[in-house]
C-alpha positions as a Markdown table, in Angstrom:
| # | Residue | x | y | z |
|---|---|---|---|---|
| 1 | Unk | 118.6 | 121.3 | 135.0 |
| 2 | Unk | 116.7 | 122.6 | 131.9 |
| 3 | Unk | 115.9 | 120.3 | 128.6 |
| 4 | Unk | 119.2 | 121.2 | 127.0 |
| 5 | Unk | 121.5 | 120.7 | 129.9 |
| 6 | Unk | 119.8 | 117.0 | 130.3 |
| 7 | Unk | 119.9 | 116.5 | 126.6 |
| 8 | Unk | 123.8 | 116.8 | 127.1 |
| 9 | Unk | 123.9 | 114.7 | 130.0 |
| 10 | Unk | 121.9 | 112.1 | 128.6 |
| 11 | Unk | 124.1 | 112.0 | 125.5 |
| 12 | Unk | 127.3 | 111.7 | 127.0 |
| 13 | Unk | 125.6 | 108.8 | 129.0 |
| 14 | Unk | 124.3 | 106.9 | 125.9 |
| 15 | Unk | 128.2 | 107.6 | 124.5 |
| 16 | Unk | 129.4 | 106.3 | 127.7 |
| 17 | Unk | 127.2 | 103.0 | 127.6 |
| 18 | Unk | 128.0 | 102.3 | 124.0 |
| 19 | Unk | 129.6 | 99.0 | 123.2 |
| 20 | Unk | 133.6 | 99.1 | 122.7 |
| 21 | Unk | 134.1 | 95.2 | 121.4 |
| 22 | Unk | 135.6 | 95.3 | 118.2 |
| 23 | Unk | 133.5 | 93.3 | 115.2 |
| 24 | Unk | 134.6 | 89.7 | 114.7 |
| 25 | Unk | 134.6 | 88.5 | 111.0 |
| 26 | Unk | 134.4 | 85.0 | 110.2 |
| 27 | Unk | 135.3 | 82.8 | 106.7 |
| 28 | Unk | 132.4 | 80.8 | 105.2 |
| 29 | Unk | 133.7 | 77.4 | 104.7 |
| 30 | Unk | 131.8 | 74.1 | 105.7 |
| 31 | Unk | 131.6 | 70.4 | 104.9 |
| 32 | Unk | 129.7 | 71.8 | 101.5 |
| 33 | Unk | 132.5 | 73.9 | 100.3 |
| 34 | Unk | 134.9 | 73.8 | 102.2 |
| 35 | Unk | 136.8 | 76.2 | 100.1 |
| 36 | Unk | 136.0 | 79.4 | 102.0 |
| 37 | Unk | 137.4 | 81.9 | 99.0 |
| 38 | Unk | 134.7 | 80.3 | 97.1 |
| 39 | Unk | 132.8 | 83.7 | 96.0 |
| 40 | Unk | 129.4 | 83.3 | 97.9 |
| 41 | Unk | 128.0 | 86.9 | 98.0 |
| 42 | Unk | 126.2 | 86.4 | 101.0 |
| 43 | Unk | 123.4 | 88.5 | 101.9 |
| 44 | Unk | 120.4 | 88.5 | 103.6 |
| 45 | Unk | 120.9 | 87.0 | 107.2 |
| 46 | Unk | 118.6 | 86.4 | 110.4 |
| 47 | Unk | 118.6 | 84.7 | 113.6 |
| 48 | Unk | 116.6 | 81.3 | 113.0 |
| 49 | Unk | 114.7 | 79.2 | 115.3 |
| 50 | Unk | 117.4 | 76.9 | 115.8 |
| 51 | Unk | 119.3 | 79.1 | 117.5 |
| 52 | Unk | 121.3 | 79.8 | 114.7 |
| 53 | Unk | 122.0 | 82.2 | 112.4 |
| 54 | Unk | 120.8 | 81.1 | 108.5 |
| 55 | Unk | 121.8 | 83.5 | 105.6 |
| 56 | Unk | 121.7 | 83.6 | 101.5 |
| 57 | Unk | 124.6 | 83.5 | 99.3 |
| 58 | Unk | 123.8 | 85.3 | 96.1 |
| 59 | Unk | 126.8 | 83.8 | 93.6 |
| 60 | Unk | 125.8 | 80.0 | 95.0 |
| 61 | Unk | 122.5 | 79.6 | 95.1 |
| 62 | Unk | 122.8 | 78.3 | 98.4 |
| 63 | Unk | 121.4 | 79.1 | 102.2 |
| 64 | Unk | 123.9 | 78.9 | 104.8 |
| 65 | Unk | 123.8 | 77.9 | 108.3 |
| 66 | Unk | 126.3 | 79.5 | 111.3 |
| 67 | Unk | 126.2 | 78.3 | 114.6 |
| 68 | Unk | 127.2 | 81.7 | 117.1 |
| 69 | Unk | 130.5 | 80.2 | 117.8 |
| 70 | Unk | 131.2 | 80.9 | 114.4 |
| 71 | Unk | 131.0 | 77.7 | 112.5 |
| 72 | Unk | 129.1 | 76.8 | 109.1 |
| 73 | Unk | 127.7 | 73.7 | 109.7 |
| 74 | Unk | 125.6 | 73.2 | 106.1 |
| 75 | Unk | 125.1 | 75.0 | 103.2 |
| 76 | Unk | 122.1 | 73.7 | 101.5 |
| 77 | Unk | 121.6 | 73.8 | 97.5 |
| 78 | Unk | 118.6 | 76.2 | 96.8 |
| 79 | Unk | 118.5 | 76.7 | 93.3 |
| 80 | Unk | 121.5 | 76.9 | 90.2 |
| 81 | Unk | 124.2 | 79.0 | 90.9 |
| 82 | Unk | 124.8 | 82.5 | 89.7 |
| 83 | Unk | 126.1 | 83.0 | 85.9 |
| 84 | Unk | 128.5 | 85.3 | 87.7 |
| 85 | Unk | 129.9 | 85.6 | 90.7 |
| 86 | Unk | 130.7 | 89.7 | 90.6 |
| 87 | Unk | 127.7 | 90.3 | 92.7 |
| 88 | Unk | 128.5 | 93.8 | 93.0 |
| 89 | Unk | 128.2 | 94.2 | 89.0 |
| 90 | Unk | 125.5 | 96.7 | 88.0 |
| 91 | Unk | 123.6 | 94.1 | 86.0 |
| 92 | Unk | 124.0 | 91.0 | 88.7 |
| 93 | Unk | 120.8 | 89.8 | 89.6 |
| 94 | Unk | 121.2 | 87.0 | 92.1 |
| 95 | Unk | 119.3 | 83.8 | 92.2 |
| 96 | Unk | 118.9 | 84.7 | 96.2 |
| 97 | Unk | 118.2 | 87.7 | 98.2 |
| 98 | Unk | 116.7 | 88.5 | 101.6 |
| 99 | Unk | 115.9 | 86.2 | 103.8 |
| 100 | Unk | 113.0 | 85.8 | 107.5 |
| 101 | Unk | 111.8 | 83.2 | 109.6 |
| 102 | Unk | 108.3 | 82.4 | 109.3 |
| 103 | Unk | 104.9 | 82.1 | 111.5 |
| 104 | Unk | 105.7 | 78.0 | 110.8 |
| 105 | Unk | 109.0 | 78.2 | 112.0 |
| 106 | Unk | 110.9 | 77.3 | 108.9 |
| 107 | Unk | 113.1 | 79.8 | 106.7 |
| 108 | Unk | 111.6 | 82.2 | 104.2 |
| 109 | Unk | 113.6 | 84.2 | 101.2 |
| 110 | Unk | 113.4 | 85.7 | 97.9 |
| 111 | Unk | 114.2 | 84.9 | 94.5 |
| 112 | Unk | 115.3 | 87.6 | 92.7 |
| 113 | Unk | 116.3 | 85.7 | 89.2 |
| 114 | Unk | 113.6 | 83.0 | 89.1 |
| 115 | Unk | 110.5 | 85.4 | 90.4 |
| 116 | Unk | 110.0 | 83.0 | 93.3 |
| 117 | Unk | 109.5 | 82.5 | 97.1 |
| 118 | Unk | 111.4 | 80.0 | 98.3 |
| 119 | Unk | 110.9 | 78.2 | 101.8 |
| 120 | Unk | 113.1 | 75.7 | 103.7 |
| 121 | Unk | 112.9 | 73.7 | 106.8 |
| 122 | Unk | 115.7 | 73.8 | 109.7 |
| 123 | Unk | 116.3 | 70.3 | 108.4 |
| 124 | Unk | 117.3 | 71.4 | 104.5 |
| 125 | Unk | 113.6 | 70.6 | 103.0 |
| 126 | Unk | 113.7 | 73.0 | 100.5 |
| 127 | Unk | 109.8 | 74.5 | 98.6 |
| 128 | Unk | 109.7 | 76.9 | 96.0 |
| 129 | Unk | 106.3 | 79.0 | 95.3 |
| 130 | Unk | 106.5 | 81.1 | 91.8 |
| 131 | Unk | 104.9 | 84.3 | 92.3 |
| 132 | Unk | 101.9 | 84.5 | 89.7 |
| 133 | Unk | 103.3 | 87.9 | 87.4 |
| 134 | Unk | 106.3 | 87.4 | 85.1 |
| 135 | Unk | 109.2 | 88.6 | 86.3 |
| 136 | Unk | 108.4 | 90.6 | 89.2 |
| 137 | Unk | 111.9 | 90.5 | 91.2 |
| 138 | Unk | 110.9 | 89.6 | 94.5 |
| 139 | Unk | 113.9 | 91.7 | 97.1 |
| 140 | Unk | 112.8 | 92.3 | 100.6 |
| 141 | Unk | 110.6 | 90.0 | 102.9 |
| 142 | Unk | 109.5 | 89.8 | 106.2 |
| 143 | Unk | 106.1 | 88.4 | 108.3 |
| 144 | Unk | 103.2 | 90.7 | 108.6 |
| 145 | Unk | 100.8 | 90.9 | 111.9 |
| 146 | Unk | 98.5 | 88.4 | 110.3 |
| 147 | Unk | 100.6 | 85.5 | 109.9 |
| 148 | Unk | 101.6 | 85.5 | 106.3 |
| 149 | Unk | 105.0 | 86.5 | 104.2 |
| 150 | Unk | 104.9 | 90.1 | 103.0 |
| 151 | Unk | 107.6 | 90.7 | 100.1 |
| 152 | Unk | 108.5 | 93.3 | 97.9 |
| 153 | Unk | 108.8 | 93.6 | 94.0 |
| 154 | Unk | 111.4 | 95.6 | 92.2 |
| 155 | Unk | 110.1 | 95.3 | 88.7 |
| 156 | Unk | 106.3 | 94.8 | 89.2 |
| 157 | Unk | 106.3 | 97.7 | 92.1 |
| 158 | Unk | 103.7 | 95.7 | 93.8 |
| 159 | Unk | 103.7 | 94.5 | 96.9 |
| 160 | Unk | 103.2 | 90.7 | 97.4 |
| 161 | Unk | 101.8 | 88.4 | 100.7 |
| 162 | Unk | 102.0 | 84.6 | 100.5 |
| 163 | Unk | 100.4 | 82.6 | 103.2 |
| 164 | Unk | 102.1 | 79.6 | 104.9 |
| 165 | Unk | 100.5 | 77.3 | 102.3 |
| 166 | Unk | 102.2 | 79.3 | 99.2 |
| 167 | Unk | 99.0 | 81.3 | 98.6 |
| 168 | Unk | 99.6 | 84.6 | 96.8 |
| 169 | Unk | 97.9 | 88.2 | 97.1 |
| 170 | Unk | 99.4 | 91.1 | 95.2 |
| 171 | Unk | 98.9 | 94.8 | 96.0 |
| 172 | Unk | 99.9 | 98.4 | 94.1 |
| 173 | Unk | 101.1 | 99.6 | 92.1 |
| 174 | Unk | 103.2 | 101.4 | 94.7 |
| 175 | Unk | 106.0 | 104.2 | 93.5 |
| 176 | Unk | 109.4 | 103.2 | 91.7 |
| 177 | Unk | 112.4 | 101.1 | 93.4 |
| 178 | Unk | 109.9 | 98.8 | 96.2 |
| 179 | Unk | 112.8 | 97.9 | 98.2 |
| 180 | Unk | 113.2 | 96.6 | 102.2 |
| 181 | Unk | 109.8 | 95.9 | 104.1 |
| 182 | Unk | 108.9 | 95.5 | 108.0 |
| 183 | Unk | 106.0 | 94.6 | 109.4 |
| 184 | Unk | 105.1 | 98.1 | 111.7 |
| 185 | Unk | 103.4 | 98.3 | 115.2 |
| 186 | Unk | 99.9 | 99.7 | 114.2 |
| 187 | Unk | 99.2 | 96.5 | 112.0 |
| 188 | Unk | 100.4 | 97.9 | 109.0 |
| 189 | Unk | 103.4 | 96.7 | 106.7 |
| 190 | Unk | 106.1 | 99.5 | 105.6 |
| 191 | Unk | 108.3 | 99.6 | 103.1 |
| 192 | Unk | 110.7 | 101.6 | 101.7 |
| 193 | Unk | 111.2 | 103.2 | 98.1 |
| 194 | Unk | 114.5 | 104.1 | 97.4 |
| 195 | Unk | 113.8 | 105.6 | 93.8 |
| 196 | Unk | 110.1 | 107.4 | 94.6 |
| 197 | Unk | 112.3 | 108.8 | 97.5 |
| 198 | Unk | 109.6 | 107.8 | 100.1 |
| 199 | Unk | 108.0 | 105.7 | 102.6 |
| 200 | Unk | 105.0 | 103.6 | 102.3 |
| 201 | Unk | 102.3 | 101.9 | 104.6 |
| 202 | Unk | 100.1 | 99.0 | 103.3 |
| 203 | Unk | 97.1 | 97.7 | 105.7 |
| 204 | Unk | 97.3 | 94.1 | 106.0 |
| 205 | Unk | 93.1 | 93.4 | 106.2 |
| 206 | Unk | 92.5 | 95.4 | 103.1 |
| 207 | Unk | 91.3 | 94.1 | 99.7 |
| 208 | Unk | 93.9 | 93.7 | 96.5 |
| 209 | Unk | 92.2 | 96.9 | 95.1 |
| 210 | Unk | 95.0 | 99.3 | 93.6 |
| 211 | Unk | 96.6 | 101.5 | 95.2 |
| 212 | Unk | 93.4 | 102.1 | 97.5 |
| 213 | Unk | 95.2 | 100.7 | 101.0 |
| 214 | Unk | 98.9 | 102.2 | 100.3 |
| 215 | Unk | 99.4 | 106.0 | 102.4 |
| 216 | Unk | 102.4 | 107.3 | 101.2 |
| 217 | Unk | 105.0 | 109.9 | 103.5 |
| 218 | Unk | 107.7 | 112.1 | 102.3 |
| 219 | Unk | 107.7 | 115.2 | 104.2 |
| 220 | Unk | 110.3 | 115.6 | 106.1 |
| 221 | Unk | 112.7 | 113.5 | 103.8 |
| 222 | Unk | 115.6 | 115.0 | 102.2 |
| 223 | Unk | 115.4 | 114.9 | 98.6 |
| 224 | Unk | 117.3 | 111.7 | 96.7 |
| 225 | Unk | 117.9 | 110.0 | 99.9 |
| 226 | Unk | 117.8 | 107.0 | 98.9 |
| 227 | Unk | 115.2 | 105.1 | 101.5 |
| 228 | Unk | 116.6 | 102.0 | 101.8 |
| 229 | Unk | 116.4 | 99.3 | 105.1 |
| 230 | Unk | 113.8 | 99.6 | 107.3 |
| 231 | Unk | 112.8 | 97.9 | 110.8 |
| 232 | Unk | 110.4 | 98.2 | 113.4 |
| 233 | Unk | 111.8 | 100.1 | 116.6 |
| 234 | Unk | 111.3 | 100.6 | 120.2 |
| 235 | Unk | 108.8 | 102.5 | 121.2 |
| 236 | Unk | 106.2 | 102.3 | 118.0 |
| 237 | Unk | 108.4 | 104.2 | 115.1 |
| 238 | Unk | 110.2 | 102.5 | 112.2 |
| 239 | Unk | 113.9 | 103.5 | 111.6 |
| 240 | Unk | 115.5 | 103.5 | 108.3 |
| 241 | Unk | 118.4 | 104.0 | 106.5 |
| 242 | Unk | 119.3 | 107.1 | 103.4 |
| 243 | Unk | 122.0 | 105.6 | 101.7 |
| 244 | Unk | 122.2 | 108.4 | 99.3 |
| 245 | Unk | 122.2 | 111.3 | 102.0 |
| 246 | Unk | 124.0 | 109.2 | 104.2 |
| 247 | Unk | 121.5 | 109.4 | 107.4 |
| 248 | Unk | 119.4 | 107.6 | 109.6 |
| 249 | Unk | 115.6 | 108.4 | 109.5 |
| 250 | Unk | 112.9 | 107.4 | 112.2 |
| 251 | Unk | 109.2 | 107.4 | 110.9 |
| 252 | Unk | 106.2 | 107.6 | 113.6 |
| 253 | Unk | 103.2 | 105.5 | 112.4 |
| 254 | Unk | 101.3 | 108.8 | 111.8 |
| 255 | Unk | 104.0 | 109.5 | 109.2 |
| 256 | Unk | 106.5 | 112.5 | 110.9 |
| 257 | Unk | 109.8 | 112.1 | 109.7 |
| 258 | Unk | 112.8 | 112.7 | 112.2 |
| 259 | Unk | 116.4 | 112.4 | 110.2 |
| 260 | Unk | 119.9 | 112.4 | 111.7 |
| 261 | Unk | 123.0 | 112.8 | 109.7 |
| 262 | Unk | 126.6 | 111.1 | 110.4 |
| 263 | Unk | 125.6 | 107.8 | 109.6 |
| 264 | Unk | 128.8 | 106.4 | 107.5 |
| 265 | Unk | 129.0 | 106.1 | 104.0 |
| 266 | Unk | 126.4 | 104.5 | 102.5 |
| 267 | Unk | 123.9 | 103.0 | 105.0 |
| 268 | Unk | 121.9 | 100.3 | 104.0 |
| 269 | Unk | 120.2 | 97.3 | 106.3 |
| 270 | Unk | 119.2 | 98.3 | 109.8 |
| 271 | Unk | 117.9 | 96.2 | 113.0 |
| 272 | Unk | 117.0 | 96.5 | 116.6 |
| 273 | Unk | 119.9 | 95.4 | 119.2 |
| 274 | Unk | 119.3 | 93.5 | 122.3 |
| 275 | Unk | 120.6 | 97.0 | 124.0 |
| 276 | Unk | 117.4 | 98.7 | 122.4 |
| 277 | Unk | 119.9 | 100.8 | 120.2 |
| 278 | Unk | 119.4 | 100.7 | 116.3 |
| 279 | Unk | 122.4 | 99.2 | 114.2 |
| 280 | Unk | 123.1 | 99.5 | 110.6 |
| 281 | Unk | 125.5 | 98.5 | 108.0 |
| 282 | Unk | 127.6 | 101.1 | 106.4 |
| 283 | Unk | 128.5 | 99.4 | 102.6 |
| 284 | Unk | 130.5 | 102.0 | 101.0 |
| 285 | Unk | 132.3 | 102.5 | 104.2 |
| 286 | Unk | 133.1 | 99.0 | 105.4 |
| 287 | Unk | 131.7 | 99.5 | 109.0 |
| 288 | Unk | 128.8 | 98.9 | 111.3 |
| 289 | Unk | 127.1 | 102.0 | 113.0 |
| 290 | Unk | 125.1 | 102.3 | 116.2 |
| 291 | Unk | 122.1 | 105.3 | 117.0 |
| 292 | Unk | 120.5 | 105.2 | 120.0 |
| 293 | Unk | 116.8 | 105.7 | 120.1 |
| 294 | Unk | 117.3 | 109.3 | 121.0 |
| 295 | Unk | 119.2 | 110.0 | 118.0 |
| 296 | Unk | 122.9 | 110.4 | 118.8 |
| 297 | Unk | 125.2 | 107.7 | 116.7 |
| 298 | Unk | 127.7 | 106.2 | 119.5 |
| 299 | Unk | 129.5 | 103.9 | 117.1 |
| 300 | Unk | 130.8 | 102.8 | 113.6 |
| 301 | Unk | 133.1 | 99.7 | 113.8 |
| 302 | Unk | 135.6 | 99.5 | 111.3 |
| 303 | Unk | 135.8 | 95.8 | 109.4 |
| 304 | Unk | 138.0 | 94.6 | 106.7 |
| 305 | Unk | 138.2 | 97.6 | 103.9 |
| 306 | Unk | 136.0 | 96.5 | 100.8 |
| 307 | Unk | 133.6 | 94.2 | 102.5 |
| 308 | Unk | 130.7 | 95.9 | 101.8 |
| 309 | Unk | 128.3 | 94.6 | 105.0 |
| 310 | Unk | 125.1 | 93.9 | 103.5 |
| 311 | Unk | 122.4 | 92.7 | 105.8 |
| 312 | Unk | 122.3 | 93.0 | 109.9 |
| 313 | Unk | 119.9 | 91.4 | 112.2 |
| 314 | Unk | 120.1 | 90.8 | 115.8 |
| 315 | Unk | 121.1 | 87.5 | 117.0 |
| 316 | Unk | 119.9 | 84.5 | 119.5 |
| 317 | Unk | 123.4 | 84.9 | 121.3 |
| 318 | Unk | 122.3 | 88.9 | 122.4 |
| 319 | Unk | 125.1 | 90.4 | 119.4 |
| 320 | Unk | 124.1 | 91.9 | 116.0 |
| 321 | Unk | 125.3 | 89.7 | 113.0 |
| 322 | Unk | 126.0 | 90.7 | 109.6 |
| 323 | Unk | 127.0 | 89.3 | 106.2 |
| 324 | Unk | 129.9 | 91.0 | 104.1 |
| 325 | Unk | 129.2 | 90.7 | 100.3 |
| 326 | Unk | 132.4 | 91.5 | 99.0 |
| 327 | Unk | 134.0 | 90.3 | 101.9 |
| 328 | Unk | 132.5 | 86.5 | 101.6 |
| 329 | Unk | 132.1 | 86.8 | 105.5 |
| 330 | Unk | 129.9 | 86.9 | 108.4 |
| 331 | Unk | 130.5 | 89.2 | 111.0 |
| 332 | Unk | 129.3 | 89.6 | 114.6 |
| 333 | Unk | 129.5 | 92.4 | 117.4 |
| 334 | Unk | 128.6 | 91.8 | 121.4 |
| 335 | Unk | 126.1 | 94.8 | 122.2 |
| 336 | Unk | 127.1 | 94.2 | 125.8 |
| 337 | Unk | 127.7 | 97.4 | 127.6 |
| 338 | Unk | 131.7 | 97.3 | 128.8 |
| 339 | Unk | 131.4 | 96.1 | 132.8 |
| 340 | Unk | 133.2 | 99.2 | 134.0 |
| 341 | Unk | 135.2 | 102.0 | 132.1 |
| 342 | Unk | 135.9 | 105.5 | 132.9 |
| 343 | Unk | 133.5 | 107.8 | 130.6 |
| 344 | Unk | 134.8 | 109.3 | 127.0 |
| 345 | Unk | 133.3 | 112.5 | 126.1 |
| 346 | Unk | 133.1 | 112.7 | 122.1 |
| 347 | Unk | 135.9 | 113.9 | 120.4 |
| 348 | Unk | 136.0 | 117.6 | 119.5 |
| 349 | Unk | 137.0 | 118.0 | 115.3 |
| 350 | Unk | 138.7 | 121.3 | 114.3 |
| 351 | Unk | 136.7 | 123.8 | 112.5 |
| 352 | Unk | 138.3 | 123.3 | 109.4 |
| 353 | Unk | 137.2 | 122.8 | 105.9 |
| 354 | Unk | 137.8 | 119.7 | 104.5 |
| 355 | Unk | 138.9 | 119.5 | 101.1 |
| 356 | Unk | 136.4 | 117.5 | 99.0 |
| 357 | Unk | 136.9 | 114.6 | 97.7 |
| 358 | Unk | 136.8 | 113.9 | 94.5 |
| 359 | Unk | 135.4 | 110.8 | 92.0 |
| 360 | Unk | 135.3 | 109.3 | 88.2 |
| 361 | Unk | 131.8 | 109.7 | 87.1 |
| 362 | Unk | 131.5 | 105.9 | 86.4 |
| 363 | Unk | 130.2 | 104.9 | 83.0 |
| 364 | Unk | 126.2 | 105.5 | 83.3 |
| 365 | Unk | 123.9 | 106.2 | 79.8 |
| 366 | Unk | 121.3 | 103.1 | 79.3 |
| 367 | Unk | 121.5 | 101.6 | 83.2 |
| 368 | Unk | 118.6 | 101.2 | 84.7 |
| 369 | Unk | 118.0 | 103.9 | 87.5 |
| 370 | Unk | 118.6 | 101.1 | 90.2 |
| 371 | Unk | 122.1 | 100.2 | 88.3 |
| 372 | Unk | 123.7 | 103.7 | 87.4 |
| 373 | Unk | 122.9 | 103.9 | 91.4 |
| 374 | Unk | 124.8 | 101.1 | 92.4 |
| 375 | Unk | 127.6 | 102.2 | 89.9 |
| 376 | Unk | 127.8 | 105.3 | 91.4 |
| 377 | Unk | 128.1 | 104.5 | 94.9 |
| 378 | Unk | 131.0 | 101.6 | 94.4 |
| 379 | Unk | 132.7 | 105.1 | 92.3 |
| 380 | Unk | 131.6 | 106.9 | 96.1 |
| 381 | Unk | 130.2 | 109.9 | 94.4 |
| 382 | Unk | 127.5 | 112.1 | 95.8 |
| 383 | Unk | 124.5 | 112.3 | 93.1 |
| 384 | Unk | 120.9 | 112.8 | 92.2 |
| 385 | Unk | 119.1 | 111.1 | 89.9 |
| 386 | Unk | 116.0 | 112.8 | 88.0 |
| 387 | Unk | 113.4 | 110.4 | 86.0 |
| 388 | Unk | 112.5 | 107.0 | 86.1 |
| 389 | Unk | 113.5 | 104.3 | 83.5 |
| 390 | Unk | 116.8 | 104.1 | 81.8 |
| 391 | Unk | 120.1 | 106.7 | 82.3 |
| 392 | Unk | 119.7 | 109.2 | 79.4 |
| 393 | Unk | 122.8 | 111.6 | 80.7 |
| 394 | Unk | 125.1 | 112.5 | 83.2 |
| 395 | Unk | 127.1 | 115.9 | 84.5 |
| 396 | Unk | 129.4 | 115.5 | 84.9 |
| 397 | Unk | 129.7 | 113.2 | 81.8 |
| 398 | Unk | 131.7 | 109.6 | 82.5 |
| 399 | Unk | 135.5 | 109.8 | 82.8 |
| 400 | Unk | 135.4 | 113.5 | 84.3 |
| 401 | Unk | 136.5 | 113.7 | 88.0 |
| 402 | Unk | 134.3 | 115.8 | 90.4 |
| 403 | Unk | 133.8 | 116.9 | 94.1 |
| 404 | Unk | 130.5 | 118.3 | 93.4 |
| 405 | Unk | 127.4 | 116.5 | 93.3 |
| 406 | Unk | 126.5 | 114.3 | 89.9 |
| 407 | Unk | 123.0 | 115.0 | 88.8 |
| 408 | Unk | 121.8 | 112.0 | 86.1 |
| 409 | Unk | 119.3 | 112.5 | 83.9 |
| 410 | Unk | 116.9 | 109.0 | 83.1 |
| 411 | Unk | 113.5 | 108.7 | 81.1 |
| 412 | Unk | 111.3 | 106.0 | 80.6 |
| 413 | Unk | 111.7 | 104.3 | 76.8 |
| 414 | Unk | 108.2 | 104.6 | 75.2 |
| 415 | Unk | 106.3 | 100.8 | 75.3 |
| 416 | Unk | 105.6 | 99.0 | 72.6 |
| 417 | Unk | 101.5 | 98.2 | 72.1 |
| 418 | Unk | 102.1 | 94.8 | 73.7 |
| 419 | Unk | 104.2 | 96.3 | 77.1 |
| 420 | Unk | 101.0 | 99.0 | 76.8 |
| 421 | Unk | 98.4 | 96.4 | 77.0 |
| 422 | Unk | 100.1 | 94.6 | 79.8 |
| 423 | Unk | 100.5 | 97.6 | 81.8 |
| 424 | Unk | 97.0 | 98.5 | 81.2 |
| 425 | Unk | 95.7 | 95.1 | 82.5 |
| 426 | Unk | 97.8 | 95.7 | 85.2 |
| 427 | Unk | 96.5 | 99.1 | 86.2 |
C-alpha cells in the first residue's frame, strides 16, 4: 500500500480503538458542605499522590479532595471565599485557580485574587508564599525539569518559579495574556499566550535577565486563535488548545506548528491519556474531545448542557477527570479501549451548507481584552480582537445579531507618570 492508503487504514483503526464509555458526572458534596448545589466553581484538577484526585473551587476558597469512586472526602478552607459566586462573570477573579503536585509531594496552586502561591499537604496543612510584585495574577502552574514550581502571571506578563522552600525568581516580560504552562521535553518550560496569539519557551538554567532566555513561535498559527492549554505529549511535542479557532495545535520543540480543526466549541485545558491519545475540554460546547497523536479527533463526549468543563488531567485510576465550572461537578471517562466491537467507519455528512448561526454582540467597550473575550464566547460568537488594553469598539456594535465574525477594537489607556515609572523599573 502507498502512504495515503495506510493513512486511511490507520485512521479507521485509531476510530475503531477509540473509547465508547460515556462520561460520568459526579456532585460535590462532603462532610464540609454537604450541600452539593453550594456554587463551588471548581477548576483546576490533578491526580495527587494519594491516589486521589485534589481540585480548586474558585467561588469557596477551598481545595477539594475525590477519591476515584467518586466521593469527596474533605474540602479544606484555603483562603476567604469569593465576593461572588458567578464565576463565569467577565470581571470574577477567583481566590483559586490551577492547581499541580509538587517535587515534595504535596499540592501546589495559584492565587489569582491575593497574588500568592499557595501549598498544602495531603493531610490539609495549608502555606501561602506571596509572590514579591503587586498584583501579578498568578493562573497556570506546573513543575519544571529542575525541581521547582513554574507559574504564570496574567497582569505582570512575567513568568514566575518558586522553589520548594517558597523562594521566588521572576522572568519577562513575555507577550500579552501569559496563560497555561508545561514543563517541555528539551528542559524548557512553555507556555501559552492567548492574547500575543503565540507560543513561548523559557530555559529553566538561565539568569532573570529580560526577555534574554524567552524564544517565541507563531508561524504556522492561525491568526486570533486563542493559544490557550498546553501539555507535554508523546513523542517530544507539546499539544495545545485554540479556543478561538476552535483547533488543536501540536508544537515540536524546534518550534513547527502542526494545527487540526474540528475540535468542539471552544477548547480549553488539554492532557495526555493513559491510551497515549490527547484529551481536551470543550467549554462552550459542554463535551470532552479526544485526538490521537496522529491528528485525527475520535471523540467528543457530550455532558450535562452548560457545564462548561474546565480543567482535565489524567487520573491514578487509568481515566481522564475533569472539573465542570458551571456545572459544580467532576467528571470522569474510562480511556479503556471497548474489549471487542465490530469497527465504525466515520460518519459521512452531506455536502450541504449550513446556515450560520447567528449571536448578540454582548456588551463589550471598557473590558479588558481578556473579559470582552470571555463575554464573547459565553454569547458563542466567532471574533477577533485587535489591540491590547481595554475594548474601545466593536462591529458589530452590542445588541446587533450577526453570523459573521465580530472584529473588537482595544487600546491601551495612556499611564499616568507613576504607572510609567513602575513600568520603567520593571523593564
Amino acid at each position: 500500500m502507498s502512504g495515503p492508503q495506510w493513512a486511511g487504514v490507520f485512521a479507521v483503526l485509531a476510530a475503531f480503538l477509540a473509547p465508547t464509555a460515556a462520561a460520568q458526572e459526579f456532585a460535590i458534596s462532603s462532610p464540609d458542605i454537604a450541600d452539593p448545589n453550594v456554587a463551588r466553581c471548581p477548576g483546576g484538577i490533578t491526580a495527587g499522590p494519594d491516589g486521589a484526585l485534589w481540585f480548586t473551587e474558585e467561588a469557596t476558597g477551598r481545595i477539594g479532595r475525590m477519591t476515584t469512586a467518586g466521593v469527596v472526602t474533605r474540602e479544606y478552607p484555603v483562603v476567604s471565599p469569593a465576593s461572588s459566586t458567578d464565576c463565569s462573570a467577565p470581571s470574577f477573579v477567583g481566590p483559586l485557580d490551577q492547581i499541580t503536585t509538587g517535587p515534595d509531594g504535596a499540592l501546589w496552586f495559584t492565587q489569582p485574587r491575593d497574588n500568592m502561591i499557595g501549598r498544602i499537604t495531603t493531610a490539609g496543612a495549608v502555606d501561602g508564599f506571596t509572590v514579591p510584585l503587586a498584583d501579578t495574577r498568578p493562573e497556570g502552574i506546573t513543575v519544571g525539569p529542575d525541581g521547582n514550581l513554574w507559574f504564570t502571571t496574567a497582569n505582570a506578563l512575567l513568568i514566575g518559579r518558586i522553589t520548594p522552600a517558597g523562594a521566588f525568581t521572576m522572568y519577562g516580560p513575555t507577550g500579552a495574556g501569559p496563560s497555561d504552562i508545561a514543563a517541555g521535553a528539551d528542559g524548557r518550560i512553555w507556555f501559552t499566550e492567548s492574547i500575543a496569539n503565540r507560543i513561548g519557551a523559557l530555559a529553566t538554567n538561565a539568569a532573570a535577565q529580560p526577555g534574554t532566555a524567552i524564544s517565541y513561535f507563531s508561524q504556522g498559527l492561525t491568526g486570533a486563535s486563542d493559544p490557550s492549554g498546553i501539555t507535554p505529549g508523546p513523542g517530544g511535542g507539546l499539544w495545545f488548545t485554540e479556543s478561538a479557532a476552535n483547533q488543536i495545535g501540536l508544537i515540536s520543540t524546534a518550534g513547527a506548528i502542526t494545527e487540526f480543526p474540528g475540535a468542539g466549541a471552544g477548547p480549553s485545558a488539554i492532557a495526555v491519556g493513559r491510551d497515549g491519545a490527547l484529551w481536551f475540554t470543550e467549554s462552550e460546547a459542554g463535551a470532552i474531545g479526544r485526538i490521537t497523536t496522529g491528528g485525527l479527533i475520535t471523540n467528543h463526549f457530550p455532558l450535562t448542557p452548560g457545564s462548561e468543563p474546565s480543567d482535565i488531567t489524567a487520573g491514578p485510576d487509568g481515566a481522564v477527570w475533569f472539573s465542570e465550572s458551571a456545572g459544580n461537578r467532576i467528571g470522569r471517562i474510562d480511556t479503556t479501549p471497548p474489549a471487542a466491537a465490530a469497527p465504525t467507519l466515520p460518519a459521512f455528512q452531506p455536502l450541504l451548507r449550513r446556515r450560520a448561526r447567528k449571536c448578540t454582540v454582548p456588551k463589550l467597550k471598557g473590558l479588558t481584552v481578556k473579559k470582552a473575550k470571555r463575554r464573547l464566547r459565553r454569547a458563542k460568537c466567532k471574533f477577533r480582537v485587535r489591540g491590547k488594553g481595554r475594548v474601545v469598539s466593536s462591529s458589530p456594535k452590542a445588541g446587533k445579531r450577526t453570523a459573521k465574525r465580530v472584529q473588537v477594537k482595544a487600546k491601551r489607556k495612556r499611564a499616568g507618570a507613576k504607572q510609567e515609572r513602575r513600568e520603567g523599573a520593571r523593564r
